[in-house]
Backbone as a ProteinNet text record, in pm:
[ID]
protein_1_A
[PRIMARY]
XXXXXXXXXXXXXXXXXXXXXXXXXXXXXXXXXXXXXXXXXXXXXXXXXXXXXXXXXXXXXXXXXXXXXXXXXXXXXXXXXXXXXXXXXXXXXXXXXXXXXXXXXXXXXXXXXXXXXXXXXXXXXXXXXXXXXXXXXXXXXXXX
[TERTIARY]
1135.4	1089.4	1156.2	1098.3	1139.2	1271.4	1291.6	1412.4	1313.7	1309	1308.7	1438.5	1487.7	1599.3	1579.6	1602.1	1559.3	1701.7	1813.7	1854	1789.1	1883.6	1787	1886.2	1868.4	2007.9	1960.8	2017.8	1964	1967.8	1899.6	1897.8	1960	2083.3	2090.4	2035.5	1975.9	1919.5	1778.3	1691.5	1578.4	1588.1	1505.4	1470.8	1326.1	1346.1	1250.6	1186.1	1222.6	1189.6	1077.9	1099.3	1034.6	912.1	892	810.6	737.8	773.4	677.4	617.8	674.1	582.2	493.7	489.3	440.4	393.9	418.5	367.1	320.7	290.3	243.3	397.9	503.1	644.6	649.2	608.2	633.1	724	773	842.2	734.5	810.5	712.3	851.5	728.7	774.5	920.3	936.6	1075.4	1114.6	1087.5	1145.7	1201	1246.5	1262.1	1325.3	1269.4	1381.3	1504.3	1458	1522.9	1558.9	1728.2	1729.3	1699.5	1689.4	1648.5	1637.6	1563.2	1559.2	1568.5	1628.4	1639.1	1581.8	1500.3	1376.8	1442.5	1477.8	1533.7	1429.6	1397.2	1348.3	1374.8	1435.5	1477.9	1419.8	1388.8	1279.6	1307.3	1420.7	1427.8	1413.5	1380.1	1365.6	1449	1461.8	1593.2	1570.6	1703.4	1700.3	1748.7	1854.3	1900.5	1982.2	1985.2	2050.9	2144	2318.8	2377.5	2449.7	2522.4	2559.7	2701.3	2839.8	2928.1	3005.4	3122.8	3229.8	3362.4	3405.9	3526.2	3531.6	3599.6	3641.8	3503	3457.2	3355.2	3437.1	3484.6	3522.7	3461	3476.3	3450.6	3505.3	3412.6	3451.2	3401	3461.5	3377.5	3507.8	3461.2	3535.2	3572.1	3664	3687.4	3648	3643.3	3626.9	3684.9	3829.8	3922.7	3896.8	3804.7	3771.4	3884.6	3964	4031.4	3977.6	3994.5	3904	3989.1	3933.2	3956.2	3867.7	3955.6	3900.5	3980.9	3910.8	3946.6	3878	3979.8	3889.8	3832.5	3745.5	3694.1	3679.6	3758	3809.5	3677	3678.6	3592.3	3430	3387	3245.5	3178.3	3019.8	2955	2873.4	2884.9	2829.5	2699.8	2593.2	2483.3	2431.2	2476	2446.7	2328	2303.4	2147.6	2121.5	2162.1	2185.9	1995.4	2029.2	1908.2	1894.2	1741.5	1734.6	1750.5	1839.2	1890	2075.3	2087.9	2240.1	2282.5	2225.9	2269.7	2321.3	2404.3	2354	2429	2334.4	2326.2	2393.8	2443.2	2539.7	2492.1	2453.3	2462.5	2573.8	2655.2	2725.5	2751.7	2808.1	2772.5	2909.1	3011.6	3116.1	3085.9	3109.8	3073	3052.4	3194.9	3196.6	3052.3	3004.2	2856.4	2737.1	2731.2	2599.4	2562.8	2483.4	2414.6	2394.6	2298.3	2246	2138.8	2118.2	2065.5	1963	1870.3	1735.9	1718.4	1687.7	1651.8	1546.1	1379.7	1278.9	1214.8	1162.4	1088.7	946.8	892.4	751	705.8	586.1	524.6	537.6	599.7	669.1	810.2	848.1	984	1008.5	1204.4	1253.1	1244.8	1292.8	1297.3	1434.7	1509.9	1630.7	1634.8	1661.1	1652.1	1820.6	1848.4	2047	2008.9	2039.1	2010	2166.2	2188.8	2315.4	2308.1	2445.2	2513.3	2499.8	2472.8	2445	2530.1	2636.6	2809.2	2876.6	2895.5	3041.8	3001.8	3059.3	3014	3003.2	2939.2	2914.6	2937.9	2935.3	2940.9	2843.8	2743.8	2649.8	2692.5	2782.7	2811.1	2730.2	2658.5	2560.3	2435.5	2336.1	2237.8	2289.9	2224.8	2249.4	2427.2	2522.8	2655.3	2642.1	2695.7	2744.3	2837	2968	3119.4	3112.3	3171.4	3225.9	3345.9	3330.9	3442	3595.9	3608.8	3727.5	3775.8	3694.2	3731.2	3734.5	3672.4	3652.3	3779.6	3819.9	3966.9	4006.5	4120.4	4198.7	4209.3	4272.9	4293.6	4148.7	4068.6	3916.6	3926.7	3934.7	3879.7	3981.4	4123.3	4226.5	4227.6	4200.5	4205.3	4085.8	3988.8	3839.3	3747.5	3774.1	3695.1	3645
13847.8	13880.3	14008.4	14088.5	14174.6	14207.6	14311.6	14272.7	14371.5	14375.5	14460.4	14437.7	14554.4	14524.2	14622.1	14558.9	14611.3	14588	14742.9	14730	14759	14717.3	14783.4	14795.4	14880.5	14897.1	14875.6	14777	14743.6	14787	14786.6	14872.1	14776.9	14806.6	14696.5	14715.8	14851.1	14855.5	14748.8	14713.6	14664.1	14559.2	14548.1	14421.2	14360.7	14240.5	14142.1	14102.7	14087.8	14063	14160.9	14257.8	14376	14410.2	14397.9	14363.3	14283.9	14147.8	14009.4	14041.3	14137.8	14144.8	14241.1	14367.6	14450.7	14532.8	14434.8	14520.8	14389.6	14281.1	14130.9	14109.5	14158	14100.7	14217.4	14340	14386.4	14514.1	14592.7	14685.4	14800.7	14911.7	15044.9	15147.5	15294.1	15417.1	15414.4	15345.7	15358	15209.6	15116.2	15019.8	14979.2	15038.3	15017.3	14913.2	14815.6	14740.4	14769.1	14846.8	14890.2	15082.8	15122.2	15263.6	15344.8	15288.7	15312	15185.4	15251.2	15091.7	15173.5	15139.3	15171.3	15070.9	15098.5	15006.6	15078.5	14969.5	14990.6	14874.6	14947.6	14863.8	14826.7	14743.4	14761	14728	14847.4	14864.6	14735.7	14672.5	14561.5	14432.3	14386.4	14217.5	14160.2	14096.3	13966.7	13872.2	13770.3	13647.5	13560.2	13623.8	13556.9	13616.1	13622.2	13711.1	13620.5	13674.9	13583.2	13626.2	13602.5	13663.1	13657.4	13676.7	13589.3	13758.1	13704.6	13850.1	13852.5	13976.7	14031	14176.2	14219.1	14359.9	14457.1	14621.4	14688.2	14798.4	14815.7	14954	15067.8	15147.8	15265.1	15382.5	15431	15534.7	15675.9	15785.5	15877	16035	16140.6	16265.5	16280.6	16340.3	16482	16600.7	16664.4	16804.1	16890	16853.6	16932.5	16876.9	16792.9	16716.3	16616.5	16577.5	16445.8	16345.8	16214.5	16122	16055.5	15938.8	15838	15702.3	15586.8	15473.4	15403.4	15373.4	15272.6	15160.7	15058.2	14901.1	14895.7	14871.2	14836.4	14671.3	14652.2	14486.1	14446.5	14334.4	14244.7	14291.3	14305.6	14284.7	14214.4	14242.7	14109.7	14133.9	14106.4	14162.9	14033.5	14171.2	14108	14126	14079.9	14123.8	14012.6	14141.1	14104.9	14073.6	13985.4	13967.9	13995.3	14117	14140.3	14035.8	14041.1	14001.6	14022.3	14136.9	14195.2	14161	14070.1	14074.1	14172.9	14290.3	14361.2	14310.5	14409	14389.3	14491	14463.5	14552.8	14526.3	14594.5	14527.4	14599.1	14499.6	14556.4	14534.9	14616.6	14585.2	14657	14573.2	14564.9	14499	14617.5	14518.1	14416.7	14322	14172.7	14193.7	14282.7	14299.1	14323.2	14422.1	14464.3	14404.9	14335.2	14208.9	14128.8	14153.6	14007.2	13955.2	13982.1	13839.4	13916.4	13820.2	13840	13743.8	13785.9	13663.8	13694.4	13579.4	13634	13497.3	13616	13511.6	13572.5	13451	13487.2	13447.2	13581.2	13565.7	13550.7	13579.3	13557.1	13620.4	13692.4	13799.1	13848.6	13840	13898.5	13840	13864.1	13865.6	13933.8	13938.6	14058.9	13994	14093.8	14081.8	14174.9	14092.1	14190.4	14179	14251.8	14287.4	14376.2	14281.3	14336.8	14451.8	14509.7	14569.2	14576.6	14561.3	14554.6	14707.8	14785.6	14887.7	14961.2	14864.3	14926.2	14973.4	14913.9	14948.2	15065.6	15195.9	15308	15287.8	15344.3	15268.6	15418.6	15430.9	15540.4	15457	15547.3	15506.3	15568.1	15602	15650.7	15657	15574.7	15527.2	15489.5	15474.3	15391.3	15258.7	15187.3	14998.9	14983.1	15081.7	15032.8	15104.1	15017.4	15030.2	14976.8	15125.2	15032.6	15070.4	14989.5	14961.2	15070.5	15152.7	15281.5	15229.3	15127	15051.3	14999.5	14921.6	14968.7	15029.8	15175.5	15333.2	15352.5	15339.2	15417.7	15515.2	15478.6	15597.8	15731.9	15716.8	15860.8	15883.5	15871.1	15954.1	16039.1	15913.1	15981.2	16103.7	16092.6	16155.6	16315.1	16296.8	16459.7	16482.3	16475.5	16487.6	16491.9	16472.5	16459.7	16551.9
7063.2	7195.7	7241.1	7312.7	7391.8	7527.1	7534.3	7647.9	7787.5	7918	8018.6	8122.3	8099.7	8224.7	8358.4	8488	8605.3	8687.9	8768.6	8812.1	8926.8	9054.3	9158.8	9272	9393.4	9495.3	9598.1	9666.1	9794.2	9916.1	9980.9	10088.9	10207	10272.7	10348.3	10514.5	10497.2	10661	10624.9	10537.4	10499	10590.9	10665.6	10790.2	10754.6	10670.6	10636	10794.6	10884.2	10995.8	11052.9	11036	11087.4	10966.5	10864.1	10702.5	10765.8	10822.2	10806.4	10968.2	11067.9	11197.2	11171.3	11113.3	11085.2	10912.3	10849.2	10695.1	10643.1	10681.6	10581.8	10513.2	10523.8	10460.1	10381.1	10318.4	10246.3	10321.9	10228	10254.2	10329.1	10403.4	10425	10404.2	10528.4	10439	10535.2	10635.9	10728.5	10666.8	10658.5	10589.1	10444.7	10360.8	10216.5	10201.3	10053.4	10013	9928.7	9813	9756	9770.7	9746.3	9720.4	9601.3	9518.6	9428.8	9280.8	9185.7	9103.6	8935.6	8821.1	8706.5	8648.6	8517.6	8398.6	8278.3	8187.1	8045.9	7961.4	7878.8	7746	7601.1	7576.8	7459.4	7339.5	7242.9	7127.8	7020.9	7003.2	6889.9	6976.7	6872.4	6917	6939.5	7018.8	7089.8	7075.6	6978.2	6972	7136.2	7156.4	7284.8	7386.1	7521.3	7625.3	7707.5	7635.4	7703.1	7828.4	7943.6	8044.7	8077	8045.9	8066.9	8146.1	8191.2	8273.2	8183.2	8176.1	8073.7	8117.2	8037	8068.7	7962.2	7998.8	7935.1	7897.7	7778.4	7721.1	7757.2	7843.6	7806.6	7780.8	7675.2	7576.3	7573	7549.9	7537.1	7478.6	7522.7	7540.8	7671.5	7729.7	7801.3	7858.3	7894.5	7882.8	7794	7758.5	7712.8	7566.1	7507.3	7364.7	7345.5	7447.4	7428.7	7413	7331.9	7347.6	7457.6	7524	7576.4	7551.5	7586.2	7539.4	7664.6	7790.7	7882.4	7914.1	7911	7950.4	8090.4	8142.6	8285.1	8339.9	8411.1	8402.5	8504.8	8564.7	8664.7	8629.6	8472	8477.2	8416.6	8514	8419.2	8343.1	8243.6	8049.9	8047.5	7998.8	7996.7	7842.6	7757.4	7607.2	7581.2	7442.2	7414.8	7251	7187.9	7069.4	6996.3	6930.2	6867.1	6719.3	6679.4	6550.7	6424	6437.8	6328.1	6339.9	6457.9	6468.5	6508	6597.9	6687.4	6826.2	6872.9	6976.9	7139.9	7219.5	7307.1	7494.5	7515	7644.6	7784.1	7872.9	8015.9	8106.2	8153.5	8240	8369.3	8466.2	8586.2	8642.4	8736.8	8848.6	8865.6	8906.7	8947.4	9138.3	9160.1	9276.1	9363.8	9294.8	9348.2	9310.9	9203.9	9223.6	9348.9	9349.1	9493.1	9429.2	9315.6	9251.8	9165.1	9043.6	8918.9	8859.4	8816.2	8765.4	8607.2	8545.7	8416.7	8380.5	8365.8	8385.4	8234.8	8197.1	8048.4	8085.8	8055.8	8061.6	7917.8	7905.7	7743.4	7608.8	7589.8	7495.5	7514.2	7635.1	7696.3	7769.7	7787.6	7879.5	7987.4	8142	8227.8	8254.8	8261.1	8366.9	8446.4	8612.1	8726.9	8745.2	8803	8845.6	9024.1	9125.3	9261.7	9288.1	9319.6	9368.8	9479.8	9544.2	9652.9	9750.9	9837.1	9867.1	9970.7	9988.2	10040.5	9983.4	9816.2	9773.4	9638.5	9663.9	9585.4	9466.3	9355.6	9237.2	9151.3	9007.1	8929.7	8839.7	8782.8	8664.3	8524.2	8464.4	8344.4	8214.4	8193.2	8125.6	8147	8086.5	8148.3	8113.3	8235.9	8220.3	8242.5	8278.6	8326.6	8470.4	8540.7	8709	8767.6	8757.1	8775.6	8960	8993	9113.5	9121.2	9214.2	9247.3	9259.9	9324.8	9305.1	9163.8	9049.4	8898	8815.2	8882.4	8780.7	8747.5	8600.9	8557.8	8601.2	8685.5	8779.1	8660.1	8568.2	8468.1	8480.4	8462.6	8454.8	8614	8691	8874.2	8867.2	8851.2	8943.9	8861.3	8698.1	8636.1	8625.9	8647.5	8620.3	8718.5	8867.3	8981.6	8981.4
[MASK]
++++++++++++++++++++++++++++++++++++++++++++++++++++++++++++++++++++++++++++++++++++++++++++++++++++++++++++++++++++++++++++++++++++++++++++++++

């Protein structure tokens, strides 16, 4: 089966109240639900999508071609065990989740991931969204 993953950022001015008097419940062009929304697809087949929280390595260069390799603690790992015994990781602060669905339709999974739309976020990747409060200080403080 297939994977679709859907993050999405919530808008917290969005007044369902004001939707259901004036739009039939849906969102408009002064009302949004969401600030924006990210769609990932993943091309191999998935045996199973498990969800559990731990720390997310991240890795990369520098500017200066240093490597670095820092752990990012309080997240929640959304791995995707392909059928080849791959496999593929979403992660996400915990802090900033509202809340998360994972519905199987007829070929695929979808996983939706709502975000929280207070607490500042960094996207480093596609499909990772650390919470500004667990961004590795050595990255923020020489690299801002």
């Amino acid at each position: 089966m297939k994977l679709k993953a859907h993050f999405y950022l919530l808008n917290i001015d969005f007044s369902p109240e004001y939707a259901a008097a004036h739009h039939n419940g849906e969102e408009s062009e002064n009302n949004i639900k969401y600030e924006w929304e990210d769609a990932m697809s993943l091309k191999n087949e998935i045996v199973a999508l498990d969800v559990f929280e731990g720390e997310y390595p991240l890795q990369g260069e520098l500017p200066n071609g240093e490597a670095f390799n820092e752990a990012v603690p309080n997240m929640t790992l959304f791995e995707a065990l392909g059928d080849d015994q791959s496999k593929t990781y979403f992660a996400v602060s915990t802090s900033i989740i509202d809340h998360y669905t994972i519905e199987d339709e007829e070929d695929k999974k979808v996983l939706k991931v709502y975000l929280k739309d207070y607490e500042p976020l960094a996207n480093p990747i596609p499909g990772v969204y650390i919470a500004s409060q667990d961004y590795p200080t050595k990255l923020i403080l020489e690299y801002a």
